[in-house]
N, C-alpha and C positions, 0 to 999 in steps of 0.2 A: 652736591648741589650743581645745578646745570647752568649753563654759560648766557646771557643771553642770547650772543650766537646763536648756541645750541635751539633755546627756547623760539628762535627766529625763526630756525632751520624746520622745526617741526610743526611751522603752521602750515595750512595749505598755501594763503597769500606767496607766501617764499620758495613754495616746491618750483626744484628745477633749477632756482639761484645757485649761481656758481658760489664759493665757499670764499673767493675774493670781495665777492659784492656782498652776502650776507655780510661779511666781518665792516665793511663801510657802513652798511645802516647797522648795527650793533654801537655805534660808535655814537648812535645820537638816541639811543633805547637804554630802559631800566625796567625792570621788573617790577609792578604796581599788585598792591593787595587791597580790594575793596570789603568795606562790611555790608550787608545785607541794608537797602534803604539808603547806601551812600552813593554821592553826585561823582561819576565823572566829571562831568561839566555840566552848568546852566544856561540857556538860552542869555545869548545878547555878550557874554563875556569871552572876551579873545581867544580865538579858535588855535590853541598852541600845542595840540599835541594829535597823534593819533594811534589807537588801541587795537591789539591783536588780543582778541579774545582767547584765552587758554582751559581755562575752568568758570565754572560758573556761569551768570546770564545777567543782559542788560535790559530797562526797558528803555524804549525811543519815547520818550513824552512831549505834548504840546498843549500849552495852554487853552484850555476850550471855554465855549460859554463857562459864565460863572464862575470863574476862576478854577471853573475845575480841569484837574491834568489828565489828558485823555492819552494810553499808551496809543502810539500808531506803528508800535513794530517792536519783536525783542529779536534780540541778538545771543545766538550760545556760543561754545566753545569752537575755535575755529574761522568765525567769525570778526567782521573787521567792524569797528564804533569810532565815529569823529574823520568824516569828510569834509566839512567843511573849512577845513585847513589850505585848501587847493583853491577857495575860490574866494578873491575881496566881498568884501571885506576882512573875511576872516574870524570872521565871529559864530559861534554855534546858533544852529535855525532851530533848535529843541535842547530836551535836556533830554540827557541818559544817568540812570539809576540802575546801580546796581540790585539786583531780585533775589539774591544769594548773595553768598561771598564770593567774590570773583576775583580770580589771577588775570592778569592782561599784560603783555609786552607794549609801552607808552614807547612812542616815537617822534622826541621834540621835532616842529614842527622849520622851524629856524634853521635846524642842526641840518634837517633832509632837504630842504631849499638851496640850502647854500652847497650841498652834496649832486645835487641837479644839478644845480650853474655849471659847478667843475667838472661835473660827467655828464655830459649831454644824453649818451646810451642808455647810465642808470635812470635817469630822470624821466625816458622815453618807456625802459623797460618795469618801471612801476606806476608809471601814468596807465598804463597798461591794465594794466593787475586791478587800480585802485580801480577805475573806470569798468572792469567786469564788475569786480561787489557790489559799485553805484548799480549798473546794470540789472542784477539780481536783486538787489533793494527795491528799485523802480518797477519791477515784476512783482515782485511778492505784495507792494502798494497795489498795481493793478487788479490783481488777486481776491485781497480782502475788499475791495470800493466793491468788486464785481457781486461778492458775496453779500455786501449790506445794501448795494443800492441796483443790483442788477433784476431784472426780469423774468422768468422764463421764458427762452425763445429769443433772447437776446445774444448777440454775438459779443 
């Protein structure tokens, strides 16, 4: 069985991490197993943790007309779920459901704040990291709007 370390070491998010810093956030991570239809988290409830996706897939859901849950993005392996940990409130803006069974390295969110405060660096060198995936989330959003509400001829 593999360390979580190890399971750190082998996501993209971590490539490049020195083996000092992986073992620091290892220290506030556990290795989560979802069933297929089960919540990471639900909108509105306290944003305490965040998921490096390892196997399996997530949907991004938000509530739409009618109460109905409209996905607005899925996440697969390799990928990161639950940014809103970084920003006050601190509450989830969606829910993510597992679409499979899904492995993800959880990363209290408490444990990595207070790991910032005391390393100023690591805190800089994973604002970093988290801030590309927001990046490429906010892309891949532009993407699909471009595809349901865009023109031909349109930039």
């Amino acid at each position: 069985m593999r360390s979580v370390a190890e399971l750190l070491r082998a996501h993209p998010l971590f490539e490049g991490l020195d083996d000092e810093t992986v073992e620091q956030l290892a220290g506030c991570a556990v290795n989560r197993h979802f069933a297929p239809d089960e919540y990471l988290f639900r909108t509105g409830e306290p944003a305490d943790h965040f998921f490096m996706l390892r196997l399996g897939g997530v949907a991004l859901d938000v509530v739409g007309p009618g109460e109905r849950e409209l996905v607005v993005d899925t996440v697969g392996p390799g990928g990161v779920v639950g940014i809103s940990w970084l920003v006050p409130p601190y509450r989830w803006a969606n829910d993510a459901r597992a679409t499979e069974s899904t492995s993800a390295v959880a990363l209290n969110a408490t444990c990595l704040l207070a790991r910032f405060d005391e390393d100023p660096r690591l805190g800089y060198q994973m604002l970093q990291r988290v801030l590309s995936a927001m990046a490429d989330r906010l892309y891949s959003a532009r993407i699909r709007l471009l595809d349901l509400y865009g023109t031909p001829g349109a930039r």
